[in-house]
C-alpha positions in Angstrom: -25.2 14.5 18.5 -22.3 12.4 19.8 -18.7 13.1 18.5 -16.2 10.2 17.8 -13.0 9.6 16.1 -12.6 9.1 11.6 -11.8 5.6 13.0 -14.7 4.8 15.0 -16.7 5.9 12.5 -14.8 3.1 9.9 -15.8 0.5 12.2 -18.8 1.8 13.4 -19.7 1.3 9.9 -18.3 -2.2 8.9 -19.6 -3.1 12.9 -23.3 -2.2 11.9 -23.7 -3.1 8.2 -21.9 -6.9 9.1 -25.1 -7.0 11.6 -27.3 -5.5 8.7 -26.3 -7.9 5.7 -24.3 -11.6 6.3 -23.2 -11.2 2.9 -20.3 -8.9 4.0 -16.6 -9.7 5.2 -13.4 -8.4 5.8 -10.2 -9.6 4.2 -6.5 -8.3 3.8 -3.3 -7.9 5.4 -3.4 -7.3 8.9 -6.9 -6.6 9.3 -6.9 -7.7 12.7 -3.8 -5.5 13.7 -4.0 -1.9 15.2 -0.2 -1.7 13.5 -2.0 -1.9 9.9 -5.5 -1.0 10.4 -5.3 1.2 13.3 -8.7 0.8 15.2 -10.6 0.3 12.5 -11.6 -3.1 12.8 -11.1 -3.1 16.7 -13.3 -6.0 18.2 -14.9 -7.3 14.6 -13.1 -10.6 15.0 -13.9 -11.6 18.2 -17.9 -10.6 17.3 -17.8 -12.3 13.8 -15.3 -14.6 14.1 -12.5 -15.8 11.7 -14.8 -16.9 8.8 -16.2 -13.0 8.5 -13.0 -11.5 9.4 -10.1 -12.7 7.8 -6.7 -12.0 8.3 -4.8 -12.7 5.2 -1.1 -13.8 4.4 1.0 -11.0 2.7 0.0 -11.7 -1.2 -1.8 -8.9 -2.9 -3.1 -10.3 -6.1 -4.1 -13.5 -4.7 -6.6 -12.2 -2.0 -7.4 -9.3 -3.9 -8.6 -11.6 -6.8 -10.0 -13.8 -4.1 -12.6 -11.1 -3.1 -13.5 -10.2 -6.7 -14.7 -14.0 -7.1 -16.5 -13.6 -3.8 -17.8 -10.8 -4.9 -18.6 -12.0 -8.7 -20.8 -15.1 -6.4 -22.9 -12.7 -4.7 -21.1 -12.0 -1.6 -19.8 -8.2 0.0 -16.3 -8.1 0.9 -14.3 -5.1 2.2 -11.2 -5.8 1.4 -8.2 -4.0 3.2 -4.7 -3.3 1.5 -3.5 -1.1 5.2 -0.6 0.7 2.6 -2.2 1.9 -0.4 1.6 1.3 -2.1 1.4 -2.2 -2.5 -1.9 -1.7 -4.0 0.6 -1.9 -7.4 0.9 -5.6 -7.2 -2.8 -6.4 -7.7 -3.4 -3.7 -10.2 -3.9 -6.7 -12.5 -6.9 -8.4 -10.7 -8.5 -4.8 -10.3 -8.4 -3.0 -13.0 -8.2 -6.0 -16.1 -10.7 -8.1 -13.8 -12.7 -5.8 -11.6 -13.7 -3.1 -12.8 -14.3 -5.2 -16.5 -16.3 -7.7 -15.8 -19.9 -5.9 -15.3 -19.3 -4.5 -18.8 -17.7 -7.8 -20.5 -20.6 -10.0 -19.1 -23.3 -7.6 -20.7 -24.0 -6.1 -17.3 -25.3 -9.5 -16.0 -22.4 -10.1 -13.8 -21.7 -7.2 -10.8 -18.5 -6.8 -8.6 -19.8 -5.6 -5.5 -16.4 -4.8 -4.2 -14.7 -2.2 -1.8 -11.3 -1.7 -1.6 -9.8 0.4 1.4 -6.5 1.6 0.7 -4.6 3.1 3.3 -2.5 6.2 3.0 0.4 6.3 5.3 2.2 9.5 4.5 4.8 10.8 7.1 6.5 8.9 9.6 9.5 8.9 7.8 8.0 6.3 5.8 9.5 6.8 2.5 9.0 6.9 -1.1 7.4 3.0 -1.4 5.2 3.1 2.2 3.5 7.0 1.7 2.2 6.6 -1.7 -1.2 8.5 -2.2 -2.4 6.6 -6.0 -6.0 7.5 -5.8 -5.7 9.2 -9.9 -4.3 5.9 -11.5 -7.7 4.4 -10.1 -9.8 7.7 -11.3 -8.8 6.8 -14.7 -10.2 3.5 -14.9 -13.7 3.4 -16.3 -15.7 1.2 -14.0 -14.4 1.9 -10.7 -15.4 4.5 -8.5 -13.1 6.3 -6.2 -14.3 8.3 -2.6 -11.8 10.3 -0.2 -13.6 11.4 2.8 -12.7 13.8 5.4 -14.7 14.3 8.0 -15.8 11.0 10.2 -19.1 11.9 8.9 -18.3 10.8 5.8 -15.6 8.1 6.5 -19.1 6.2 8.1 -21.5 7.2 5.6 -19.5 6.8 2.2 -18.1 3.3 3.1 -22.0 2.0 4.0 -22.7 3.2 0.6 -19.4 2.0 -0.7 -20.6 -1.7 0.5 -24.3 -0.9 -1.1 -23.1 0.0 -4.1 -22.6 -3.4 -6.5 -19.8 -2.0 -8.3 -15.9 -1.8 -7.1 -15.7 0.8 -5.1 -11.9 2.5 -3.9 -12.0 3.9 -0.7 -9.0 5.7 0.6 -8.7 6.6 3.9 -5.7 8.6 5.3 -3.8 7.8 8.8 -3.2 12.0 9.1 -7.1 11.9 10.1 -7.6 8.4 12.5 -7.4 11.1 15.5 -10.1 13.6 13.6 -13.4 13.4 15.6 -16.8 15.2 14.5 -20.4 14.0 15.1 -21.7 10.9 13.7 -25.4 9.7 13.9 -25.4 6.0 15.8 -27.7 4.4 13.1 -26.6 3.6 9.8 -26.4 6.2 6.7 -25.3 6.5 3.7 -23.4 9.7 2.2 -24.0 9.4 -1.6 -20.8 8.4 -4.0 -20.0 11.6 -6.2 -22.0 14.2 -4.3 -19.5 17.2 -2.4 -20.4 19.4 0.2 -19.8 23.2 0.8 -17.8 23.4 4.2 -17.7 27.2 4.3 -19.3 29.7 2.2 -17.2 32.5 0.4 -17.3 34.9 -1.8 -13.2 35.9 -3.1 -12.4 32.2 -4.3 -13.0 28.6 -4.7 -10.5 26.4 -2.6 -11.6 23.0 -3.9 -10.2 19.6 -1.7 -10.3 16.4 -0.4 -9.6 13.7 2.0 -6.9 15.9 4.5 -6.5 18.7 2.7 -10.0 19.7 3.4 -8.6 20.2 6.9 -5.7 22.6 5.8 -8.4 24.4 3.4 -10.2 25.1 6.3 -7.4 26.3 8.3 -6.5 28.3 4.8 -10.3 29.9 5.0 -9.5 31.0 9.1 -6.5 32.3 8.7 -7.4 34.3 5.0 -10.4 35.6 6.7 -8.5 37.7 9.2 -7.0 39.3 6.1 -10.1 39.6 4.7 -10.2 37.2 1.7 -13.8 34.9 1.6 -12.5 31.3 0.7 -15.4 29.3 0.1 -14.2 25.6 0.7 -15.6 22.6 -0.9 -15.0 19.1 0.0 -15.4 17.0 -2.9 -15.8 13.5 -0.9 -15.8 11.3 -4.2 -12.9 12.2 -6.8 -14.5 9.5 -9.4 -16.8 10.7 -9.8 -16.6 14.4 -8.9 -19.5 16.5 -8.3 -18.9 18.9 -10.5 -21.9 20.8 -10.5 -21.3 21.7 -7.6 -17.8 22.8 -8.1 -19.0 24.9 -11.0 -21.6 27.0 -9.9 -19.2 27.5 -7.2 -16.5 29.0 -9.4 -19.3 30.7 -11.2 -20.0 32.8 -8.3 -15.9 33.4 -6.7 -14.2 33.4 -10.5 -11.2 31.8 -8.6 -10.2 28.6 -7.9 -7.3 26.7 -6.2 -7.7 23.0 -6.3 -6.1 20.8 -3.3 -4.6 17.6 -4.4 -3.3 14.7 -1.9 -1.2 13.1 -5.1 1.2 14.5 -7.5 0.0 17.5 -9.7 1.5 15.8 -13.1 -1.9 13.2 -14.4 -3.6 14.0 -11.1 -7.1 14.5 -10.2 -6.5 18.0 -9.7 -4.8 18.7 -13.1 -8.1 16.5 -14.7 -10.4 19.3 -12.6 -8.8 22.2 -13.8 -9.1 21.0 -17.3 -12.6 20.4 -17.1 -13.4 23.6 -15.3 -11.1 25.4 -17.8 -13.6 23.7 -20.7 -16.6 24.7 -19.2 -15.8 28.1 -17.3 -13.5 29.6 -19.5 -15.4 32.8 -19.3 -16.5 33.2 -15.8 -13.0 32.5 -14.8 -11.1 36.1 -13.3 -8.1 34.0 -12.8 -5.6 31.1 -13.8 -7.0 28.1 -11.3 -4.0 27.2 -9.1 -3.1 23.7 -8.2 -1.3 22.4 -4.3 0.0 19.4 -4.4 2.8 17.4 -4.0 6.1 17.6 -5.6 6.9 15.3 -8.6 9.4 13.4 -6.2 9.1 10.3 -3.8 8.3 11.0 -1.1 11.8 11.6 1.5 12.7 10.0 4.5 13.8 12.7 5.9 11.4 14.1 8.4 12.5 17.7 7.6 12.1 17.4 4.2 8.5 15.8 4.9 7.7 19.0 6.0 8.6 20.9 3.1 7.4 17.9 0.8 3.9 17.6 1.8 1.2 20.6 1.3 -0.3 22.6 4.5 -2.2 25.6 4.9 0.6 27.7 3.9 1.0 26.5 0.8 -2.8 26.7 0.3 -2.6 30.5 1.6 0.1 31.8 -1.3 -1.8 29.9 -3.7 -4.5 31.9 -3.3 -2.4 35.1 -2.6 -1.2 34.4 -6.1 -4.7 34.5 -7.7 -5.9 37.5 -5.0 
């Protein structure tokens, strides 16, 4: 099978499902800018034109309440906020309108809506362009929220993303544009809320998502040499989370260290280890440990961003703690 890049696959995706379905369109900031987007819509304008593709001024809520009416009449829009920060501006026209109106309508009205949020950690960016938000959206009943990490999944989870009929928050991260893995040519879906094992283990559970599956990985090679079995689980969607198979994963390893791109305080990762805690209070050998960032903005300093942001080595005494 052919290996491309987490971008490629992101347009890949939008490339082939805009063929596929005339209902779908592109809209947001700088959609048709490699500074914003990256390569992720490289080409789509000139094949679709400016009616399918369309490049927006800079004003959140208005085009962001502009696709859910688009998407409220029938239509498929991919709508593209290229720093997930200023996502805080049309929080009003996504979680009041969006994700309400299936449910206030009586479930005869759908919002078939995705919203790609861009993370742009690093860079020096600072505390208002590096913003990783993903668990405000996990707490809002009615929208679903998928992280992938692989290119596999950044192509399969954004086709089903656009199949789905409900608002659907997909976060991609710049730290993996350059990440390349194989990728079928046609078109695929990678179900919402479903994980994946990425390496078997028997010691502990290192649970993660979008790139800190990558350092969890790193964490399993360099662990091994010790000779501590990580078993590493990617869990793809974070609303909602599969955790079945988180659970019977714990069941087996009795140890777990969660891997969070956010803050730890209200995060995803602190509502996993409650729910584990609930339901695996027994098989549990261990308290579950939690990476993630500090409960600071994030610097501008570049050598603080390298203490600030979690890597493998914080992952590996995390789990020394537990082992």
């Amino acid at each position: 099978m052919r290996e491309i890049s987490y971008t490629e696959a992101i347009r890949e995706a939008a490339e082939q499902i805009m063929e596929k379905d005339s209902r779908v369109f592109i809209i947001g900031q700088g959609c048709t800018s490699p500074w914003y987007v990256g390569k992720t819509c490289d080409g789509l304008l000139q094949k679709f034109g400016e009616k399918r593709v369309i490049d927006t001024p800079v004003s959140e809520a208005a085009i962001t309440g502009t696709a859910i009416g688009a998407a409220m009449t029938g239509l498929r829009p991919i709508l593209i906020h290229p720093r997930m920060d200023f996502l805080y501006l049309a929080m009003d026209q996504i979680i009041n309108q969006a994700a309400n109106w299936h449910y206030m309508f009586g479930g005869k009205v759908n919002v078939p809506l995705v919203i790609r949020g861009i993370i742009n950690r690093g860079g020096e960016q600072a505390a208002q362009h590096s913003q990783a938000i993903q668990a405000i959206f996990g707490h809002i009943p009615g929208l679903k929220v998928v992280m992938p990490a692989s290119p596999y999944d950044a192509k399969g989870l954004l086709i089903s993303a656009i199949q789905d009929g409900n608002p659907v928050i997909y976060i991609d991260d710049r730290w993996l544009y350059e990440e390349t893995g194989e990728v079928p040519e046609e078109i695929y879906t990678v179900p919402i809320g479903k994980g994946i094992v990425k390496k078997e283990g028997k010691d502990i559970t290192v649970a993660a998502f979008s790139y800190m599956v990558k350092e969890a990985m790193k964490t399993a090679e360099l662990l091994e040499k010790e000779g501590v079995s990580c078993e590493v689980i990617d869990l793809r969607s974070i609303k909602p989370w599969d955790k079945g198979l988180l659970f019977d994963s714990v069941r087996k390893t009795g140890k777990l260290v969660i891997c969070d791109t956010g803050w730890q305080t209200g995060g995803i990762s602190a509502q996993i280890s409650a729910d584990v805690s609930k339901n695996l209070f027994k098989e549990l050998k261990a308290p579950i440990e939690i990476v993630a960032l500090p409960d600071t903005p994030a610097p501008a300093s570049r050598v603080l961003e390298k203490i600030y942001y979690p890597s493998a080595k914080n992952i590996v005494d995390a789990v020394k703690n537990i082992i």
